[in-house]
SERO-564114 format. One record per residue (C-alpha): residue number from 1; x, y, z. Coordinates in steps of 0.001 Angstrom, whole numbers, plus 500000, padded with zeros to 6 digits. Example, Ala and Ser with C-alpha at 12.3 -4.5 7.8 and 13.67 -1.06 7.14 Angstrom:
<nodes>
node nr->1	x->512300	y->495500	z->507800
node nr->2	x->513670	y->498940	z->507140
</nodes>
This chain:
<nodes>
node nr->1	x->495304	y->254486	z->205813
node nr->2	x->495107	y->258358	z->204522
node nr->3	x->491231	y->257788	z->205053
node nr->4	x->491445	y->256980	z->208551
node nr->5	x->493867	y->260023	z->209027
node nr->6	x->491050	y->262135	z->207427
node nr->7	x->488360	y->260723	z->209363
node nr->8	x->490012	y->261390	z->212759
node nr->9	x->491020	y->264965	z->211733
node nr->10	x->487308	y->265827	z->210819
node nr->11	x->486306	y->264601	z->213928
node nr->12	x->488689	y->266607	z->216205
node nr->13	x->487389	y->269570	z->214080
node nr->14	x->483906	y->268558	z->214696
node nr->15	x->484125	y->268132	z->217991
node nr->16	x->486407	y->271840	z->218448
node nr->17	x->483290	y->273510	z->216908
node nr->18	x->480725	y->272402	z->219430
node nr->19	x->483033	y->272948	z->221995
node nr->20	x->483358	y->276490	z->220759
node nr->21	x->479664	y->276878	z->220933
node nr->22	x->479489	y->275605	z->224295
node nr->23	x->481718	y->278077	z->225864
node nr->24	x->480242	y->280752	z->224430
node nr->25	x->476708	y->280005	z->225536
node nr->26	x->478417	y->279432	z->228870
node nr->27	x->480023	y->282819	z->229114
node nr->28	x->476633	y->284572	z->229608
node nr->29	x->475269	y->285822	z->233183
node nr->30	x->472040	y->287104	z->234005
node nr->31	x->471959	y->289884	z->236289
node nr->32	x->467736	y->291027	z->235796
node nr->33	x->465764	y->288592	z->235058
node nr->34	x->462153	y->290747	z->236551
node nr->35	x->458955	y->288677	z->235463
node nr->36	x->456725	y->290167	z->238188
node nr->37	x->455078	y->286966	z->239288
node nr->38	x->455767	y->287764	z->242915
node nr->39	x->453381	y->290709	z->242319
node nr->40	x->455657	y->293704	z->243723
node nr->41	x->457813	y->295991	z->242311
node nr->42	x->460616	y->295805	z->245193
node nr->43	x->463293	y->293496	z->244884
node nr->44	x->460968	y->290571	z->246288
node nr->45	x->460604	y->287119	z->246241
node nr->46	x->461582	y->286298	z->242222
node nr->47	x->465061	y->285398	z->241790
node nr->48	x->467191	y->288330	z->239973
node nr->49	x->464034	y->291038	z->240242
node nr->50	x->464980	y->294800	z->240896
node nr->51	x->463629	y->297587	z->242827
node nr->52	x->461170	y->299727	z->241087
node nr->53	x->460638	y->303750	z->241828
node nr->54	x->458460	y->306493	z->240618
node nr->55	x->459952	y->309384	z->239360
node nr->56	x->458381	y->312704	z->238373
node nr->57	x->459191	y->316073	z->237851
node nr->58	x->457178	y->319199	z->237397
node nr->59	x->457684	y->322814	z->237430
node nr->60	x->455199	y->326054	z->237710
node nr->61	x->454706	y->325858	z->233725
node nr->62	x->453696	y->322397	z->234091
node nr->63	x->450628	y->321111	z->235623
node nr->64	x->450568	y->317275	z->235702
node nr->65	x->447248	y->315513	z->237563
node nr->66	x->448186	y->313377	z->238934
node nr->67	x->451555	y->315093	z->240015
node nr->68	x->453386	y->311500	z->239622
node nr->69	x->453414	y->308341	z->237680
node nr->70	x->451694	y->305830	z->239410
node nr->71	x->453748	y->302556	z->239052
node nr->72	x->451509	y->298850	z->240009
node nr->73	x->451603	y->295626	z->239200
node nr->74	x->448992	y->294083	z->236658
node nr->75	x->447530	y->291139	z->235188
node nr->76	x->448529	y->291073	z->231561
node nr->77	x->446972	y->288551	z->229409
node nr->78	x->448009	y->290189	z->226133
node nr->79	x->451643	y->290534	z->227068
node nr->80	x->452036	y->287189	z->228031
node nr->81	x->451552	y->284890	z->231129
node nr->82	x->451136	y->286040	z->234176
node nr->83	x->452266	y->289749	z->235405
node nr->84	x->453661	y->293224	z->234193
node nr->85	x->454301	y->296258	z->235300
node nr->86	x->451651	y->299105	z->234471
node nr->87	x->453275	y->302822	z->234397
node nr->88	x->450199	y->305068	z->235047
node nr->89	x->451755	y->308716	z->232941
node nr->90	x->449752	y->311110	z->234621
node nr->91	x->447790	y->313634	z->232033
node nr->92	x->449765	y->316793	z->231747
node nr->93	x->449610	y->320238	z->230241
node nr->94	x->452627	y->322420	z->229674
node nr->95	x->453044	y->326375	z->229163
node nr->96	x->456889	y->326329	z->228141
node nr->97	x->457439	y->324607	z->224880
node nr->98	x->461221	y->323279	z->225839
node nr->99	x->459761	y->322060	z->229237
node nr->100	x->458262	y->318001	z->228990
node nr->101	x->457645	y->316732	z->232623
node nr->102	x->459511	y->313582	z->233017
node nr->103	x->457550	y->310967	z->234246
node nr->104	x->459139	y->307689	z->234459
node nr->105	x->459981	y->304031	z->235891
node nr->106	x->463367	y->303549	z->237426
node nr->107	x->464674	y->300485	z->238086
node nr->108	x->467313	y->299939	z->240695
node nr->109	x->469910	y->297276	z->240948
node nr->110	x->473802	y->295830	z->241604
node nr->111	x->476369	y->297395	z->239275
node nr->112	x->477089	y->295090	z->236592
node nr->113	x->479755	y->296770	z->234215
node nr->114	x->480713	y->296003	z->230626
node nr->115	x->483627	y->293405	z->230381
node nr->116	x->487128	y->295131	z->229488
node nr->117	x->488370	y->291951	z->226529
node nr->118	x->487113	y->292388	z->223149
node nr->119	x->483696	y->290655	z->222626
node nr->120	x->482435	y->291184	z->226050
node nr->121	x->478686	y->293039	z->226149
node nr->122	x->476413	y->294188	z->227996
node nr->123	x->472326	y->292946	z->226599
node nr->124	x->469508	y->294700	z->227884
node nr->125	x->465820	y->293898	z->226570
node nr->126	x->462281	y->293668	z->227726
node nr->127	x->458648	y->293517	z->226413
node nr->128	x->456042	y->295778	z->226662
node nr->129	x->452630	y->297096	z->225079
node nr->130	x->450696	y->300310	z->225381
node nr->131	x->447313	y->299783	z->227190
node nr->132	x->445541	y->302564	z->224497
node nr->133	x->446433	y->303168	z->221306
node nr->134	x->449340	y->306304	z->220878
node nr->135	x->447618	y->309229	z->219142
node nr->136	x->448877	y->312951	z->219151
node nr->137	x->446415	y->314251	z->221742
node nr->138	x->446503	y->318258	z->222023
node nr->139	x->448311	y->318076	z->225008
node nr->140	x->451176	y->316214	z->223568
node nr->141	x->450974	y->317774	z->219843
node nr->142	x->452386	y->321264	z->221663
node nr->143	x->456177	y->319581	z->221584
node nr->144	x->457029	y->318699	z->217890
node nr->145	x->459728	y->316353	z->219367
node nr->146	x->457433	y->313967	z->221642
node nr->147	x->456186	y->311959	z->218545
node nr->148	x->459801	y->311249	z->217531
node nr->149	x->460694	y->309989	z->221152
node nr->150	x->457330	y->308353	z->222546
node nr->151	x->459243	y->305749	z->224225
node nr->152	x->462271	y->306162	z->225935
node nr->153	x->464400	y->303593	z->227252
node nr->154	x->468183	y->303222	z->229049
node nr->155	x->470926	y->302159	z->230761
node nr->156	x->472225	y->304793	z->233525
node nr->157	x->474614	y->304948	z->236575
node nr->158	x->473422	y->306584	z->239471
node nr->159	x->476781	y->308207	z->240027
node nr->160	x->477273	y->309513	z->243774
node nr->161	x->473609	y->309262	z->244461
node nr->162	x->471933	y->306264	z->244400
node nr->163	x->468120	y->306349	z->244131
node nr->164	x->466205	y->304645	z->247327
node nr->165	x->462725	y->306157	z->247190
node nr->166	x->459907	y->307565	z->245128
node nr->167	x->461067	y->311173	z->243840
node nr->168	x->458521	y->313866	z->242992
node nr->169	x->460388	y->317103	z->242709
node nr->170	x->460479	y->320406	z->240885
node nr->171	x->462968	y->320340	z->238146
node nr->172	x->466598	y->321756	z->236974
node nr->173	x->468408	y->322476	z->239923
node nr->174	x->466368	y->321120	z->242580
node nr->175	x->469185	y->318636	z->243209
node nr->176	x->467041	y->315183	z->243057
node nr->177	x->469491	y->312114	z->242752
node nr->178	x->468086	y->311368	z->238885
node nr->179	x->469856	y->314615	z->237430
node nr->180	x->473710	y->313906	z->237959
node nr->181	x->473456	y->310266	z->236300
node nr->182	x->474846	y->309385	z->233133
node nr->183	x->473809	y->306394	z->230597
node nr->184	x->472610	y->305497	z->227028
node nr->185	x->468929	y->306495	z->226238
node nr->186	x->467065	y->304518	z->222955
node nr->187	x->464268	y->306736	z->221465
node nr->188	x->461440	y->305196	z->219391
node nr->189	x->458865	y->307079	z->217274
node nr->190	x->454754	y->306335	z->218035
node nr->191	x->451853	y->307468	z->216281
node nr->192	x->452722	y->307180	z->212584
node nr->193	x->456236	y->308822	z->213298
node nr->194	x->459213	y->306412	z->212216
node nr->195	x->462075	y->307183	z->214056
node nr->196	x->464896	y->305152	z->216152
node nr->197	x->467470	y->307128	z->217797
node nr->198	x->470745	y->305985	z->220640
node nr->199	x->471470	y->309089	z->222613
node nr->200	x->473835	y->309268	z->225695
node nr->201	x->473541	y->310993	z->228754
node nr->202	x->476402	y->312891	z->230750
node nr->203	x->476708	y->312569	z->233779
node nr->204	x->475937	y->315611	z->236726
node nr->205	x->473503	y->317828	z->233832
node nr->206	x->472018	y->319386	z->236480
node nr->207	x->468246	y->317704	z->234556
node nr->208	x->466378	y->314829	z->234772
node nr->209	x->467635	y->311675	z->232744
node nr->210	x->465527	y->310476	z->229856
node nr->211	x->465990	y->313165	z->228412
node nr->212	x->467647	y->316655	z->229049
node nr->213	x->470250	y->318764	z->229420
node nr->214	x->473464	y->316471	z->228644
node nr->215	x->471648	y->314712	z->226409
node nr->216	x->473457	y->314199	z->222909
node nr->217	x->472846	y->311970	z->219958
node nr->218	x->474461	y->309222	z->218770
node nr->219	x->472755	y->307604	z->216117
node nr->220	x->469332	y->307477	z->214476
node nr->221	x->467584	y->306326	z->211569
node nr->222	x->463729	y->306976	z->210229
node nr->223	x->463706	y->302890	z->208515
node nr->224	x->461669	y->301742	z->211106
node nr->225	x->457625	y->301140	z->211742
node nr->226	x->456140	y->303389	z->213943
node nr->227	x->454016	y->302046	z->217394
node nr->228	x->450704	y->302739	z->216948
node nr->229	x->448799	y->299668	z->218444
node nr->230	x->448045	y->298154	z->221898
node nr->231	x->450013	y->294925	z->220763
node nr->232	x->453032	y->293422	z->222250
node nr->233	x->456279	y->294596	z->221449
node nr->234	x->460506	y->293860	z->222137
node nr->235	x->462724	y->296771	z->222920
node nr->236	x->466623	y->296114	z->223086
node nr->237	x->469664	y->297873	z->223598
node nr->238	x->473478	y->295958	z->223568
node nr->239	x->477042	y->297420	z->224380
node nr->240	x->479693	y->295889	z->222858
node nr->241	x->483302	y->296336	z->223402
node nr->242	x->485040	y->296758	z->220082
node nr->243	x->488640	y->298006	z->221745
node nr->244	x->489536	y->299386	z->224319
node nr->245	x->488460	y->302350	z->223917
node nr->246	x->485534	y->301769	z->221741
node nr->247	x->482289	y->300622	z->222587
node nr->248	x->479431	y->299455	z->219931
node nr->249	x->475413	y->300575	z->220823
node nr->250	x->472862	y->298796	z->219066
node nr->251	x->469419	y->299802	z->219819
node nr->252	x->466238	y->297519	z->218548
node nr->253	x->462700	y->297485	z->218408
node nr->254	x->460838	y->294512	z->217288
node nr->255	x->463965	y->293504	z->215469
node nr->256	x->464160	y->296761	z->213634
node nr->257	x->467542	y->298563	z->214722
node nr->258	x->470486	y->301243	z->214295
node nr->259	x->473752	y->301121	z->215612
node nr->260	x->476026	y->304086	z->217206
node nr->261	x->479303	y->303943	z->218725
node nr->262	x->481263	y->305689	z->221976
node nr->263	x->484931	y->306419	z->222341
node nr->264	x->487323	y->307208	z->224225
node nr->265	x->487847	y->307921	z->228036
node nr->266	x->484071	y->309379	z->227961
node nr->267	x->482559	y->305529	z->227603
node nr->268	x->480058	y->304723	z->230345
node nr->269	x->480702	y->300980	z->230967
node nr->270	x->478980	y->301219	z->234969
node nr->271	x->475440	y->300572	z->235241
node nr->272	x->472968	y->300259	z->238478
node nr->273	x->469621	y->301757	z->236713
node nr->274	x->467094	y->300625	z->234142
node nr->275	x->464726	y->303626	z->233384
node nr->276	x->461534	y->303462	z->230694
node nr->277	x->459457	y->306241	z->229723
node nr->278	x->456412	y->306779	z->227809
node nr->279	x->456292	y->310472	z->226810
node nr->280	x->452785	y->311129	z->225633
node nr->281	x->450641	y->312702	z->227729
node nr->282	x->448279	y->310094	z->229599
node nr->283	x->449648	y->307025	z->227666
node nr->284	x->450140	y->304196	z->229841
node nr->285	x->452267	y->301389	z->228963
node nr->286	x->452985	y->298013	z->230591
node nr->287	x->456158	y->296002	z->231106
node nr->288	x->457776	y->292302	z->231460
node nr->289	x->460658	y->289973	z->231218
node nr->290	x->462996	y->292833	z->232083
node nr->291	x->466171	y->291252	z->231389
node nr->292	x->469805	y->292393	z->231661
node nr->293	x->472654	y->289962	z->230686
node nr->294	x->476564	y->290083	z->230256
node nr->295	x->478232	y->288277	z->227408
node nr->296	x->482143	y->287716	z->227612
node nr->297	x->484488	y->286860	z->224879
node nr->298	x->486238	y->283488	z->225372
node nr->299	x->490091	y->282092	z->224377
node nr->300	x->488105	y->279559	z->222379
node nr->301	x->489630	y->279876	z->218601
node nr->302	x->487199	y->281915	z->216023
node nr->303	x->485882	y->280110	z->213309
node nr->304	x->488443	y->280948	z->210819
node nr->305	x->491497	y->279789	z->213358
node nr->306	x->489638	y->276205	z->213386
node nr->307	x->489892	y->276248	z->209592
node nr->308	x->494082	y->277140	z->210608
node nr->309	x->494103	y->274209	z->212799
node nr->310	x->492258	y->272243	z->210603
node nr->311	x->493949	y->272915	z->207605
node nr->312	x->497902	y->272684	z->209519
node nr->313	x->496895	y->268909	z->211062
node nr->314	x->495985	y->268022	z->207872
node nr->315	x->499380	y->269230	z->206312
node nr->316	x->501203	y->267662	z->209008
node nr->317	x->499481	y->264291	z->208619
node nr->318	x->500089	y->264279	z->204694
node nr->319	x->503250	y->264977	z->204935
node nr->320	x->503987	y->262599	z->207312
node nr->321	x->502513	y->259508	z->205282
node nr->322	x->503992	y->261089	z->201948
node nr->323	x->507408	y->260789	z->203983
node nr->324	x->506915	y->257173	z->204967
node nr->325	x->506136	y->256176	z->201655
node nr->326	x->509459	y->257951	z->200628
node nr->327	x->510955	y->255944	z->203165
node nr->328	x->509161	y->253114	z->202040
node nr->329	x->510552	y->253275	z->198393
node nr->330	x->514304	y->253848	z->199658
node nr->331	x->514451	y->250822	z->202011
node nr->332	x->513063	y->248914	z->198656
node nr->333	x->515581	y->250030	z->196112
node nr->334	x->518259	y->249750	z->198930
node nr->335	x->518039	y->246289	z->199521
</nodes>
C-alpha cells in the first residue's frame, strides 16, 4: 500500500515541475521581433518591426563625407535568410581628440518597461556582422578609446522628446532630441582589442547618446575575443530585477559576457529606443532578428519549495499509514 502512496506522490511532483516550466515559458512577451523581410526600415508590414532613423552629428573639427549614416535594407546571405539592415558609417576625420562624430541607427518603438516583482527582465539581443574586416585605419587610430568601444549597443528612453525623423545636427548644445535620453550602453572591443564594458547613460547630458557626456561605467572586463572578421555574430544585453531597488545588467557577445548592477531611485526601467553603433571610421556593419522580450517572475513554487512540498506530503502520508497500523495493533490486542 506504502508503494502506491509513493507512486502517486512522485507523480504529483512530476507533474508540479512541468507545470512550473510551463508558466515560465508562458510569462515571456515579445515586444521587437524586426527581421526585415518586408524590406523597410519603418514600422511596416512585419509583425512587431520598429521604426528605424539616422542619426549623425558633426561639428567644425569634424569633417564626415558623407555628413550622415546612410541606413538601407540589404540582402544578407551570410547573416542568415533573407534581409538585414546595412548602417553605411560615413568616413570621417577629426581635429579634436575628445570629439568622435556619432553616427548611428536608432530604433524607435512602444515603451515596454522592466517588471516591478523580483525575476521580471527585460532581454534585448540581435545579430549582426561587419561587411569589411575592423582594422585601425589612421583615421580611427587618432582616438585611443575607439578600439576598446567599436561597437556600441543600448537600451535608451527618449525622455520628453521622442525621435520622429532623421537627425543630422551639430553637436553639444544644439538641442537635437538624442542628447537628453538616458539608457544602458554595451561596449565591445574590435580589431585585436578585448574588451566588454556596460555603461549607463543619464538622462538630459546635453550630448549625443552612445556615448558622451553622462556617460559612466558600470562594469567591464578584458576576458573576451576581440571582432576582427566579417562573420556573424550575437550581441545581448538583459535587465533583471534583483529588488526593488536593484537591477542586474548582463551584457554578451557571442556568449562571452560581464555583469554590472544599478541601484537605487537612479534605475532606468522605461525604454522606447534601440540604438547600435559602429565607431570606426567607414566600417559598415549589418543587422537582424532585432529582438526585445520581457520575462516576468511567476507564483509558481522554486525548485527547492517543490522539494518542501514534496518532502511534507510524503511525511504526512507516512505518518498517516504508520498511525493506522498503530491503530491496527490496538484494535488486535483489544479484542
Amino acid at each position: 500500500m506504502l508503494n502506491t502512496y509513493l507512486k502517486v506522490v512522485l507523480s504529483s511532483a512530476l507533474l508540479l515541475s512541468v507545470i512550473t516550466s510551463f508558466s515560465e515559458k508562458a510569462k515571456a512577451q515579445v515586444f521587437v521581433n524586426d527581421t526585415f523581410t518586408d524590406g523597410g526600415r519603418t514600422n511596416g508590414t512585419d509583425p512587431l518591426d520598429i521604426s528605424w532613423f539616422e542619426i549623425s552629428s558633426n561639428f567644425y573639427q569634424t569633417v564626415s563625407t558623407p555628413p550622415q549614416i546612410q541606413l538601407g535594407v540589404v540582402d544578407d546571405p551570410i547573416l542568415g535568410i533573407g534581409n538585414a539592415l546595412n548602417l553605411d558609417t560615413p568616413s570621417f576625420v577629426t581635429f579634436n581628440s575628445s570629439f568622435l562624430p556619432p553616427h548611428f541607427a536608432l530604433g524607435t518603438f512602444a515603451g515596454v518597461s522592466l517588471g516591478n516583482n523580483i525575476g521580471d527582465a527585460l532581454d534585448f539581443s540581435f545579430d549582426f556582422r561587419f561587411t569589411t574586416k575592423p582594422s585601425l585605419s589612421g583615421t580611427s587610430a587618432e582616438l585611443t578609446q575607439i578600439p576598446g568601444s567599436g561597437l556600441r549597443f543600448g537600451l535608451y528612453n527618449s525622455g520628453d522628446t521622442p525621435v520622429t525623423t532623421d537627425i543630422l545636427a551639430s553637436l553639444v548644445g544644439s538641442g537635437t532630441p538624442v542628447e537628453d535620453d538616458g539608457g544602458y550602453l554595451v561596449s565591445f572591443g574590435l580589431a585585436g582589442t578585448r574588451s566588454l564594458g556596460v555603461n549607463k547613460e543619464n538622462f538630459g547630458s546635453g550630448d549625443s547618446i552612445t556615448g558622451g557626456d553622462g556617460n559612466v561605467q558600470l562594469a567591464s572586463t578584458t576576458s573576451v575575443p576581440t571582432i576582427n572578421d566579417t562573420a556573424p555574430h550575437t550581441a545581448n544585453l538583459v535587465l533583471e530585477r534583483l529588488t526593488p531597488q536593484l537591477v542586474r545588467l548582463t551584457a554578451s557577445v557571442d556568449g562571452f559576457s560581464v555583469e554590472a548592477s544599478d541601484s537605487g531611485s537612479g534605475i532606468i526601467s522605461s525604454f522606447n529606443e534601440i540604438a547600435v553603433r559602429s565607431v570606426f571610421s567607414d566600417l559598415d556593419i549589418n543587422i537582424d532578428n532585432v529582438l526585445l522580450q520581457a520575462r516576468t517572475s511567476t507564483s509558481v513554487p522554486e525548485p527547492s519549495t517543490n522539494i518542501a512540498i514534496f518532502g511534507f506530503g510524503l511525511g504526512w502520508l507516512l505518518k498517516r499509514k504508520f498511525n493506522r497500523s498503530i491503530g491496527g495493533i490496538r484494535r488486535i490486542s483489544g479484542s
